[in-house]
Each structure stands twice: as C-alpha cells, then as structure tokens.
N, C-alpha and C positions, 0 to 999 in steps of 0.2 A: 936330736930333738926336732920333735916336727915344728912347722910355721904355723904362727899366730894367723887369726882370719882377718883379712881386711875389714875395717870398721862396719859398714853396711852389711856385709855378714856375718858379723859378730853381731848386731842388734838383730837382725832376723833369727838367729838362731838363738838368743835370749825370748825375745818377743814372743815365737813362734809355741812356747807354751802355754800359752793362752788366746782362748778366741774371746775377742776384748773388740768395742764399737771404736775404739781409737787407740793408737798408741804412740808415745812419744808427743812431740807435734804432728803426727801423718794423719789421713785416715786410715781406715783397717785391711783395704783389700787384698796389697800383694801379702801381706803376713798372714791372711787367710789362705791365697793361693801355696803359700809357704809351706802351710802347717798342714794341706792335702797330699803335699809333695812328700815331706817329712814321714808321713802315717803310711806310703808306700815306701819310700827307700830309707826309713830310717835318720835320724839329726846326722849330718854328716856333711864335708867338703863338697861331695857329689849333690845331695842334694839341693844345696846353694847355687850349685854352680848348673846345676840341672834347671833352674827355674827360671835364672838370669837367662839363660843358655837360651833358651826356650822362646823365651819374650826377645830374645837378639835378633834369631832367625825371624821369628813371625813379624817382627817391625820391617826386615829387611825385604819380606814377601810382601806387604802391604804395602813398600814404598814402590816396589818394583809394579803392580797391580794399579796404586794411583798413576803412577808414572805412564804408565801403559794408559790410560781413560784418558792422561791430560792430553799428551804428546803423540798416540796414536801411532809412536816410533819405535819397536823393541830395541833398535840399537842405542838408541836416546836412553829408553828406560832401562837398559842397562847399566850406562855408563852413572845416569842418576844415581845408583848404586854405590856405584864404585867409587864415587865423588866426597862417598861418607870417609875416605881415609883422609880427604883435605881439609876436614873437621875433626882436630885433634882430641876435644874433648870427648868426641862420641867413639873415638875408636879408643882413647884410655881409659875412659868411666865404665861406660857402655859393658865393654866387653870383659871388663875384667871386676867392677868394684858397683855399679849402682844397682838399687833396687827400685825404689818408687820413681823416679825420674826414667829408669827404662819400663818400666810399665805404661807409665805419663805418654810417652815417646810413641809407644804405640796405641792407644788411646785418641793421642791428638793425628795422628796419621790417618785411622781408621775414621774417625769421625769428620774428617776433609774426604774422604773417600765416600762414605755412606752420602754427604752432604752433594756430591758430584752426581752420586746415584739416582738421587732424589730430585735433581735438578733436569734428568733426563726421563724418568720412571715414576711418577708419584705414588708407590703402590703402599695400603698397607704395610707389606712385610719391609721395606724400606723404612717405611715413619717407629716401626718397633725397634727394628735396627738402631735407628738411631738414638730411640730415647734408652737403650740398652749398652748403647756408646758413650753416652753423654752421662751414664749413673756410674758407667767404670769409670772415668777422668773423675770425676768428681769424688768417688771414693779411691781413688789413688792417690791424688796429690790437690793439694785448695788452689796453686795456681793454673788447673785447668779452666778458672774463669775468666783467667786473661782472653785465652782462646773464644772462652763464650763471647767475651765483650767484645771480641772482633768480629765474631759475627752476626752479632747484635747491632754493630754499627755498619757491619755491610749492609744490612737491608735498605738505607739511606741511598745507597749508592749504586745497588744491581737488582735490574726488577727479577731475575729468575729466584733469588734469594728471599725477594718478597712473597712469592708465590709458595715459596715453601711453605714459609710462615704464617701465611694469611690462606690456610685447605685447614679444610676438617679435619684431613688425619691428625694434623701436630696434637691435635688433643689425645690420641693415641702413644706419641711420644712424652709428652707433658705427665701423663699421670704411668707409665712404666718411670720415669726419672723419678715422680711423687713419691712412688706404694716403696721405692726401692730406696732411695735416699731419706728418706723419716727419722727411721728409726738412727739414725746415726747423727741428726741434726739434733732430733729430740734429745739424744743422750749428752750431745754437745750443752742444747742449754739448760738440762738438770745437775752439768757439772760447771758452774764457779769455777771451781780450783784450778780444771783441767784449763779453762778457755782463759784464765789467768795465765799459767804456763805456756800455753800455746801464743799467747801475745808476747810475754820477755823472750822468749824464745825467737820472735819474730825481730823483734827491736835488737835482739845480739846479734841474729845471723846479717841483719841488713844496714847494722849502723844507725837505722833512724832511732831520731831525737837526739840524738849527739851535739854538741856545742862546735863550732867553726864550720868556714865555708860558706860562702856567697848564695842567699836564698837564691835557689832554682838553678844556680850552675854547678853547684857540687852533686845533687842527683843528674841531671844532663849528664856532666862530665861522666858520674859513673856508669852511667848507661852506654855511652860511645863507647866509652875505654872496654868495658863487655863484650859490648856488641862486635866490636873490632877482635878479641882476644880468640869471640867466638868464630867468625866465619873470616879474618884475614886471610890465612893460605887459600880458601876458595875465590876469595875477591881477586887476588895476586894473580892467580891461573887464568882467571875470565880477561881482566885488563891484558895481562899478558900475550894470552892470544889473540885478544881484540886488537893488540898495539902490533900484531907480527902477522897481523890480517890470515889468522887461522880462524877466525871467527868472526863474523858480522852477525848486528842487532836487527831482528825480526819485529822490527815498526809493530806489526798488525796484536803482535800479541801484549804490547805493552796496557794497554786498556782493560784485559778480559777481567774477569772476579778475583784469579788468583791473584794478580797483580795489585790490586784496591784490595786485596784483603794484608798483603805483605805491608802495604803503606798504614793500614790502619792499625796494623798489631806495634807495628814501631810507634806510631800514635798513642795507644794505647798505654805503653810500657812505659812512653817519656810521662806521660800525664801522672801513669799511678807510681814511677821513681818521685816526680813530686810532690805528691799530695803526700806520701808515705815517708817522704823525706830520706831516702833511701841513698847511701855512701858507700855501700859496698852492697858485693852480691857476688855470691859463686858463678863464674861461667856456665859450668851444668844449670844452672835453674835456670837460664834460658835458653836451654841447647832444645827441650820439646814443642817452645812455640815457633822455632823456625826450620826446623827438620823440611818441612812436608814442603818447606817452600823453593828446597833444592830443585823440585821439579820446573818452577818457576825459571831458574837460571839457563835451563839447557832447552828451554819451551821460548825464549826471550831471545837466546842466542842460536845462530846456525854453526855448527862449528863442521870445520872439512875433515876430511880422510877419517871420519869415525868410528871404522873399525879398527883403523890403527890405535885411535885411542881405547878402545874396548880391550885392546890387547894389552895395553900399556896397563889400561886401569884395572886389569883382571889381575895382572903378575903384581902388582903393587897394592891391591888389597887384600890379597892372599900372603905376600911377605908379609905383611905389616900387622895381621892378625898371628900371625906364627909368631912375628918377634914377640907381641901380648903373651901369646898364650906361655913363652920360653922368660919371658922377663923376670919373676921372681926370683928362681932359681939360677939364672948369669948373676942379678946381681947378686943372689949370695954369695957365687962362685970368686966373682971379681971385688969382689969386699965394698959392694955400694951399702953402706948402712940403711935399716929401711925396720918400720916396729915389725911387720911380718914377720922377719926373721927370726925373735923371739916368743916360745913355746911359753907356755900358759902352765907346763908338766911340774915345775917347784910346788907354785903355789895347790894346783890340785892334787899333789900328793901329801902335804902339808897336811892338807883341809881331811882326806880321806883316811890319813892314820891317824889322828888324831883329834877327829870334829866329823865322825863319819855320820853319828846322830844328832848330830844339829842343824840348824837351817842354815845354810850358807847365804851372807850377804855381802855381796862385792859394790866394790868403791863406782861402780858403772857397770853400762851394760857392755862395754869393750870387753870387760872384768869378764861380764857376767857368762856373754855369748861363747868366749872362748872355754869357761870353763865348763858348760854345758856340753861343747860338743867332745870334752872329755872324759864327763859324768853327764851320759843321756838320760840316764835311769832316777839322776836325782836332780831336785825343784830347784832353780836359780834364783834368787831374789837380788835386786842392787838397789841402790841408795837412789840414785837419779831417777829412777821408774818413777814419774809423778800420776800416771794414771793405773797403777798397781794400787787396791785397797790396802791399807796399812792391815786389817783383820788376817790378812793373807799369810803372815809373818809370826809365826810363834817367836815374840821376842826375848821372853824370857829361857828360850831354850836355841838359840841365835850366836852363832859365832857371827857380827861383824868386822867388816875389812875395811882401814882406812886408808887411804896413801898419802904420803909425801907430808903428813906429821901428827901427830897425836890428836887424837879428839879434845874439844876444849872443851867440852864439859866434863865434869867429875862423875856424868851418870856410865860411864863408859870404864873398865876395867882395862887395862892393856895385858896379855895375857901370852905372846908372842909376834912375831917378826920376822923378815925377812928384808935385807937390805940390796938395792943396787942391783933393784928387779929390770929387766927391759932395758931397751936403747935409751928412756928418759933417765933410768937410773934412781928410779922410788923408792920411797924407803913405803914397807905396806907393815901396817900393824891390827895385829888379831884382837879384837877384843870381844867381851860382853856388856851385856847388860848388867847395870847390879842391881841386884835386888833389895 
C-alpha cells in the first residue's frame, strides 16, 4: 500500500484544482505555482515535491547571495548555510512537509536582499524588484506584514532606509504591489464568509481570546517559549563557542541596520502576541521572519579555524538532509507509527466501484488531497473547503463522506462504511443527500 501525503501536500493537491483568489485561510500563490507545476508533470508525489524542492534550493541560493553582500566572506556565507541544520524546524518542515511558509521563507529572504540592493543602487529595476518582492510575500502568506512593519519602523532608526523610501522610484514599487495585489484584496472584501473563516481560523490556530492567564504575560511567555523552540540549538553553538573563546563579538557591527532591524522585528512580534492576544503559535510561523537574520550572527561574531567549521558544517548538512529525505520509510521499517503510512487505496476503490458517477465529497481536504492524487482524472470536493462555491457540487448526485460518526441530520442517508480507517482509527460513512 503506498503512503498517504503529508498534510500540506495533501491540501495543495486538493487545492490545486482550481485557480481560486484565496484558499483555505492562505492567499493563492504557491497553489497557483502548484497548479503550473501539476499541467507539466502531472498531480503526483513528484510534483509536490518538485515545487517544495525548488523553493528549498532557491531560498538556500538567496541566503547564500545575501550573505555574500552582508559579510563580504564566502567562507562566512557558506557556513551561514550550513547553520540552517541548527534550525530544526527549517530542516524538518522545510524540506520535507511546508508549502506557503517555504515560499514566505524565501520571499522574506529576497526582499532583505533586494532592500540591500537598493541601499547601495537606487536603480529603477531594483525599485520593481522590489515592489515584485513585496506582492509575492503578500500573496504567499498575511504574516509577511510583520516583516513590512519592520521595515516600516526601521526608517525611524536608519537614514539609508529613509532614503529608499523618501526617491521617486518607490512609487514605481507602490503601484507594481497596487496593479498586482487588488484583485485579491478586492475579492477578499466581496467575500464575508471567507474573511469570517479566515478569522476563526486565526483565533484556533493562535489561542487568542481564550479565558486564563495573566494579561500581557501569557502572549510574552508564548512568544519567548517560540522564539527559544525556534533558534536554541543556534544560540547553544554561538554561547558555546563564545564561552570556549572560538569565537569573539565584532563590536563594530552591532549598530548596522541588520541589527535594528532583528531588535524591531522581536518588537514587533511581542506587540502584535499582545494586541492579538495570542497563547500559542506554531514554531514554523515564525521560522520566515528570522531566517535572513542568520546572517546577522556570523556578521556579529568572528569565529576561528572556519574552514574547519565549513567542513564540519558541509558533512553535517548533507547527513541531516539524507536522514529527511530516508525518514519516512526507516520509520515504517522500524514500526514508528506516523498517518503517512496509511494509504488512502480502501476508501478510493470503495468510491470508484461503486460511486464512480457521482461527486465525491470527503470529510476534508487530507481526505480530499490524498484521494485526488489516486483519481487525477476525477473532481475532489470536501466538506471543510469554505471558499469552494457550494454551486460547484451537484448534490443531489453526491456521494458524501463523514467520519468518526453519523451525520446528525436526517437530511443525510447512510448508505455504507468503512470502519478503523488510518492510524486515528475512524469510522467514515458513505451517505447521500435525500431527496
């Protein structure tokens, strides 16, 4: 039985049949980049993992490229590199399971990059760049405005940053973000429903509004505890070699931009944990606003024999993506339970000898994705899709799929079943509409 897809590629592979201004809570882009990928190599394992794949290498070229402008050290900006395996989240997410947060990743990378450019270059094709930068973040993920508001509030604090912003050209970049982001705003506020959805959706993933905990220290406290989750094994390494004198602090560069920009984005983060009231939070969602700031640590710190370390850091991120890329299948081998390991093949052959002419609608898009990529040729519909038109749905010619217990309403027919599906052990039941 083949593996089930990891969640984010089971939603892109659902998603990905339609070119839609938003989906889910995201906005539309990498599912757009998805669905070009899809129309050459076909809905398939390959080409999810082609796209991800894709955006992994070009983030890892673009950090390497800033790193090079900041540090001016190839061996530096190598090791910057390499540094990404002491960020656990970025080499488990990253490389094996996200979609809009690695697009994000490199989005916020490159527009720290362009912004460097532009601080040296003011040229038109730089100010386009950028405003070409700033409409991919923005249609990749909504919290690339953290990033803006950091550099929104650098200009208070660095005049080359002011200069950007106060030239002609930015008007050049202002109206390519305008002509290109509209259409995706506008649709935002002709849909109600959606930006309804798109808000509980906000308050589950992040706890806020929740009852208990000390106004202003339970968003803090979550934010620390993150922010540590995120970059501890890099902090452990620097202190480390700083306490075994491999490494001494370069005075001169604690002041520059990059450095007032790292302090304002933690600013930023504790302000809008509070304002938003915010008690939890995935580590990934703020694994892209401080990526780019890796450069910062090895631009701050002198560290000795660093080819040595370049040799260390090259065997060590080369293992550590091999064990990624080997993970799945050890653990199947070694009996780690994990939902991947469970095939999606019952239910789609269920569906196709018996419901081959009807609309298939699955309990989700986990449902929907995996069943997709084992009927390419036919529509997916799920229950959870809330910015999917209902018209979309012939329902009275709809086989629905519920899980884990009967529909409570009587408009619904139970029609068959299958129990003690997957690792959760669901019970899913076939019905109709009645008429």
């Amino acid at each position: 039985m083949k593996n089930a897809l990891e969640l984010e590629d089971a939603e892109q592979a659902y998603y990905s049949q339609w070119w839609r201004w938003g989906y889910d809570d995201q906005p539309p882009l990498y599912t757009w980049m998805q669905i070009l990928v899809n129309s050459i190599f076909g809905v398939s394992k390959f080409s999810l993992s082609f796209l991800r794949g894709l955006i992994f290498s070009a983030s890892l070229l673009v950090l390497y490229q800033f790193s090079m402008e900041i540090i001016k050290d190839k061996s530096k900006a190598v090791l910057v590199v390499f540094s990404l395996v002491l960020i656990p989240t970025f080499i488990d997410f990253t490389f094996r399971r996200l979609s809009h947060t690695s697009l994000l990743i490199l989005a916020i990378l490159t527009t720290y990059f362009i912004v460097n450019r532009i601080r040296q270059n003011k040229s038109i094709l730089n100010y386009c760049l950028l405003g070409v930068v700033i409409s991919v973040g923005i249609l990749t993920k909504y919290n690339y405005v953290f990033m803006l508001g950091t550099l929104f509030l650098g200009l208070f604090f660095d005049k080359k940053l002011r200069k950007i912003v106060f030239n002609w050209r930015i008007v050049i970049s202002l109206s390519v973000v305008g002509i290109t982001i509209t259409p995706h705003l506008l649709w935002l506020l002709s849909h109600n429903g959606y930006v309804i959805e798109l808000n509980n959706s906000i308050h589950m993933k992040t706890g806020s509004g929740s009852e208990g905990g000390i106004l202003f220290v339970s968003p803090i406290f979550s934010f620390v505890v993150s922010f540590l989750k995120l970059l501890l094994p890099l902090l452990v390494f620097i202190v480390t070699a700083f306490l075994l004198k491999k490494a001494k602090l370069n005075k001169t560069y604690l002041n520059n931009w990059l450095s007032k920009l790292f302090l304002l984005q933690l600013l930023i983060l504790v302000i809008g944990f509070v304002v938003l009231d915010v008690h939890k939070v995935e580590v990934r969602w703020l694994l892209p606003l401080f990526v780019s700031f890796l450069v910062l640590f090895f631009e701050v710190f002198y560290i000795e024999n660093i080819k040595k370390w370049m040799q260390y850091g090259f065997y060590t991120f080369l293992t550590v993506l091999s064990l990624q890329t080997l993970r799945t299948p050890v653990e199947k081998v070694v009996n780690i339970s994990s939902s991947v390991h469970f095939g999606f093949q019952p239910i789609s052959e269920k569906l196709r000898q018996k419901y081959k002419d009807k609309d298939w609608v699955l309990p989700d898009v986990t449902y929907g994705g995996n069943l997709r990529l084992l009927n390419p040729e036919k529509k997916i519909f799920s229950l959870d899709d809330f910015s999917l038109p209902t018209s979309k749905i012939d329902s009275l010619n709809a086989v629905f799929i519920f899980k884990n217990e009967k529909p409570v309403t009587y408009d619904y027919k139970v029609v068959d079943s299958i129990q003690n599906f997957g690792k959760e052990q669901e019970s899913l039941f076939f019905t109709f509409l009645r008429h």
